[in-house]
C-alpha positions as CSV (number, residue, x, y, z in Angstrom):
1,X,-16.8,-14.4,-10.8
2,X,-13.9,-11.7,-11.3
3,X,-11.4,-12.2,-13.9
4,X,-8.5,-10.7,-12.7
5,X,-5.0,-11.7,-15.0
6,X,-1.7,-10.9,-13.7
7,X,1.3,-11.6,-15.4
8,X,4.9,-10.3,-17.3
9,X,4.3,-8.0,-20.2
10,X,5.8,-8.7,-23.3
11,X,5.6,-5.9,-25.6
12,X,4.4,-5.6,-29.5
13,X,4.1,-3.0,-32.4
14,X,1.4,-2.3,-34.8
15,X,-0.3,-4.3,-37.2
16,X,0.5,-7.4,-35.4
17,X,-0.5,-10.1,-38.2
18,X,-2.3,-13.4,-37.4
19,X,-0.1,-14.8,-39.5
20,X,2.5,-14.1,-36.9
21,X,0.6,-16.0,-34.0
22,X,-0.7,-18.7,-36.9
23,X,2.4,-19.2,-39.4
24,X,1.5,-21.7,-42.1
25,X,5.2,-23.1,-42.2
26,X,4.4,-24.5,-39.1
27,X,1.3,-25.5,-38.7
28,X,2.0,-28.8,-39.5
29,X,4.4,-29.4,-36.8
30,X,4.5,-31.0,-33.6
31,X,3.1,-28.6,-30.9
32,X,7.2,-28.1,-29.2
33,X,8.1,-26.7,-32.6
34,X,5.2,-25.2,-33.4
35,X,5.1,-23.0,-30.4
36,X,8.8,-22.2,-31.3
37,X,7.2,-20.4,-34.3
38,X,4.8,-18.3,-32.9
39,X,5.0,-14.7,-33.0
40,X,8.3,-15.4,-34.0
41,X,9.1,-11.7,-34.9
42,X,10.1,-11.3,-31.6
43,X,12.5,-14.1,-31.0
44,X,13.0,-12.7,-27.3
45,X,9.2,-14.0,-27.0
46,X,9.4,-17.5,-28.6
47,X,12.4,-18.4,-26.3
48,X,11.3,-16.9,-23.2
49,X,7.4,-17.0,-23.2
50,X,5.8,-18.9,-20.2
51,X,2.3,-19.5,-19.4
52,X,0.6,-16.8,-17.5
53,X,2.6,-13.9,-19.0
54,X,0.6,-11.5,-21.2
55,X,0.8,-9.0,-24.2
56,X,1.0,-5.2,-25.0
57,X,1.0,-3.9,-28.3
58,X,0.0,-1.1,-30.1
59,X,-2.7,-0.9,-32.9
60,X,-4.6,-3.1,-34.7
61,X,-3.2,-6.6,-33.2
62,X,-4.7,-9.6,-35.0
63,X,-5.1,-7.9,-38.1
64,X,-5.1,-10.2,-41.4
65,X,-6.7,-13.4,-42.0
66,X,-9.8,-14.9,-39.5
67,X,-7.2,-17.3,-38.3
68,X,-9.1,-19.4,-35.4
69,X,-5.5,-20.6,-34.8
70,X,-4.1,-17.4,-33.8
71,X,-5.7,-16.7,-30.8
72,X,-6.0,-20.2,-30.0
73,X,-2.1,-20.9,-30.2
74,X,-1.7,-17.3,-27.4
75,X,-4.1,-19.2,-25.4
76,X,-2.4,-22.5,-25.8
77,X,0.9,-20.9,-24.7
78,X,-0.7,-19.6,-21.4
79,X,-1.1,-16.1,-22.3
80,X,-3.0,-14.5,-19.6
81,X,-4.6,-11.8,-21.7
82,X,-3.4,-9.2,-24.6
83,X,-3.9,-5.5,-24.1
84,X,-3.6,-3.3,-27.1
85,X,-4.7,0.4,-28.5
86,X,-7.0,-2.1,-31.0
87,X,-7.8,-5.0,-32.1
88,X,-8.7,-6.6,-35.7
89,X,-12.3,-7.2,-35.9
90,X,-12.2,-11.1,-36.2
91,X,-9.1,-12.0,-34.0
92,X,-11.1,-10.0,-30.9
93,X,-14.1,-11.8,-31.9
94,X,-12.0,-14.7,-31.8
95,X,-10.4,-14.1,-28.3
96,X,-13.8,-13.5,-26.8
97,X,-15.3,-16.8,-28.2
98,X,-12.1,-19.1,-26.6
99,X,-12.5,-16.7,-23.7
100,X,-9.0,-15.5,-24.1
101,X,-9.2,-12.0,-22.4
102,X,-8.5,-9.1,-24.8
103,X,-9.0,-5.1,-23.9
104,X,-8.9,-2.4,-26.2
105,X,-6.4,0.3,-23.9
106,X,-5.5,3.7,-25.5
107,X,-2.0,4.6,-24.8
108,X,-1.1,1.7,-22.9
109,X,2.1,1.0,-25.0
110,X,3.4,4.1,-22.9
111,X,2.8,2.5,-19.6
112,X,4.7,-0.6,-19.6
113,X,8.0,-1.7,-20.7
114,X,8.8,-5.2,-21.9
115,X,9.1,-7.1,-18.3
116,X,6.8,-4.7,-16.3
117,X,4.2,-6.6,-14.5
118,X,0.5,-6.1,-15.4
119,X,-2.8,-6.9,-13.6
120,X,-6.2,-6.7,-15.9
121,X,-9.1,-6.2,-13.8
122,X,-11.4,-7.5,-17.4
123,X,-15.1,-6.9,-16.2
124,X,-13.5,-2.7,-14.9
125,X,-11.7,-2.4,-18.1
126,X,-8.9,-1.3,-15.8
127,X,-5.5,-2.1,-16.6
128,X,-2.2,-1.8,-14.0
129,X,1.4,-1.3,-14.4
130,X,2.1,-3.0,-10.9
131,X,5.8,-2.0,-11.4
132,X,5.5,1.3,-12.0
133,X,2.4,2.0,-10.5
134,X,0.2,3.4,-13.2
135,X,-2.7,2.1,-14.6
136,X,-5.3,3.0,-17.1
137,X,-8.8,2.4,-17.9
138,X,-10.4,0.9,-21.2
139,X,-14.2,1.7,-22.6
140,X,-15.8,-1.1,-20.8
141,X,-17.4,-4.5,-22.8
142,X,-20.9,-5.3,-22.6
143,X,-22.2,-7.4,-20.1
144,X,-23.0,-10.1,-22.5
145,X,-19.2,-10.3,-23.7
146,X,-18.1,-10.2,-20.3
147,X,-20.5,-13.2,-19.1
148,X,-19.2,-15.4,-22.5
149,X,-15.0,-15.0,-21.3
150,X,-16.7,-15.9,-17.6
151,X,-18.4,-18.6,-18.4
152,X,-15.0,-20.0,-20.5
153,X,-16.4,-19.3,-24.4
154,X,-19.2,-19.0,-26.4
155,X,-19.6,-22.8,-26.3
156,X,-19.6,-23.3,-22.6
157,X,-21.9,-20.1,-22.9
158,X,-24.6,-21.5,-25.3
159,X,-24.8,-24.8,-23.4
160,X,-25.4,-22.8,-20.2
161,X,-28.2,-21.2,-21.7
162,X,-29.8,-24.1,-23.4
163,X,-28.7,-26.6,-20.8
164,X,-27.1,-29.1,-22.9
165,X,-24.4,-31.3,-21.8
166,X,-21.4,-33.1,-23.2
């Protein structure tokens, strides 16, 4: 099976906190105001974001805390996938156990602009700017992290493997 994410690129910095996709102050909330909070350093984002759109940014996104909520709340928005010059350890570790797609892309903050439209091929590491028509490549993930995003997270994963239902 071939994950391929297409979707509207909205664009981030460096050092992209957890905190920023997790904010305490809201954590409490209702979801509807919740989701007005997150990675609410880009106000554009938390008015305009629909499901299926996905993320640029620079280096080191999900840096900060092991929030499981960060990733979880991108993935709970819709976002297709995030693409980045590099990740913080534990938020990528993170993304791959939800199966939220995340590739580590040198220079790709230079390809897109915020609104460009971006197709992730995730098992070729290849990465498209279909409105300019550019596209760069990624060092590829092991088979093994590949198989775990397929198969919809490390927990659909280890029941696949030891056959366990529920």
């Amino acid at each position: 099976m071939s994950i391929i994410v297409t979707g509207k690129v909205w664009k981030f910095g460096d050092h992209i906190n957890t905190d920023y996709m997790a904010p305490s102050f809201s954590a409490q909330a209702p979801w509807e105001e919740q989701k007005k909070t997150i990675l609410h350093i880009h106000k554009a984002f938390t008015e305009g974001v629909q499901p299926g759109d996905v993320i640029v940014a620079g280096k080191n996104f999900g840096c900060g805390s092991s929030r499981e909520s960060a990733p979880a709340n991108l993935k709970r928005l819709g976002i297709g996938c995030v693409v980045a010059e590099s990740f913080g350890r534990i938020f990528f570790r993170n993304c791959m156990a939800i199966a939220l797609p995340v590739m580590v892309c040198k220079g790709v903050p230079e390809i897109f602009e915020e609104g460009d439209q971006l197709e992730l091929d995730f098992e070729n590491s290849l990465v498209r700017n279909l409105t300019k028509d550019k596209e760069s490549k990624g060092p590829r993930l092991s088979p093994e992290l590949i198989n775990i995003v397929q198969q919809g997270g490390i927990l659909a994963f280890l029941k696949s493997e030891t056959h366990l239902t529920g």
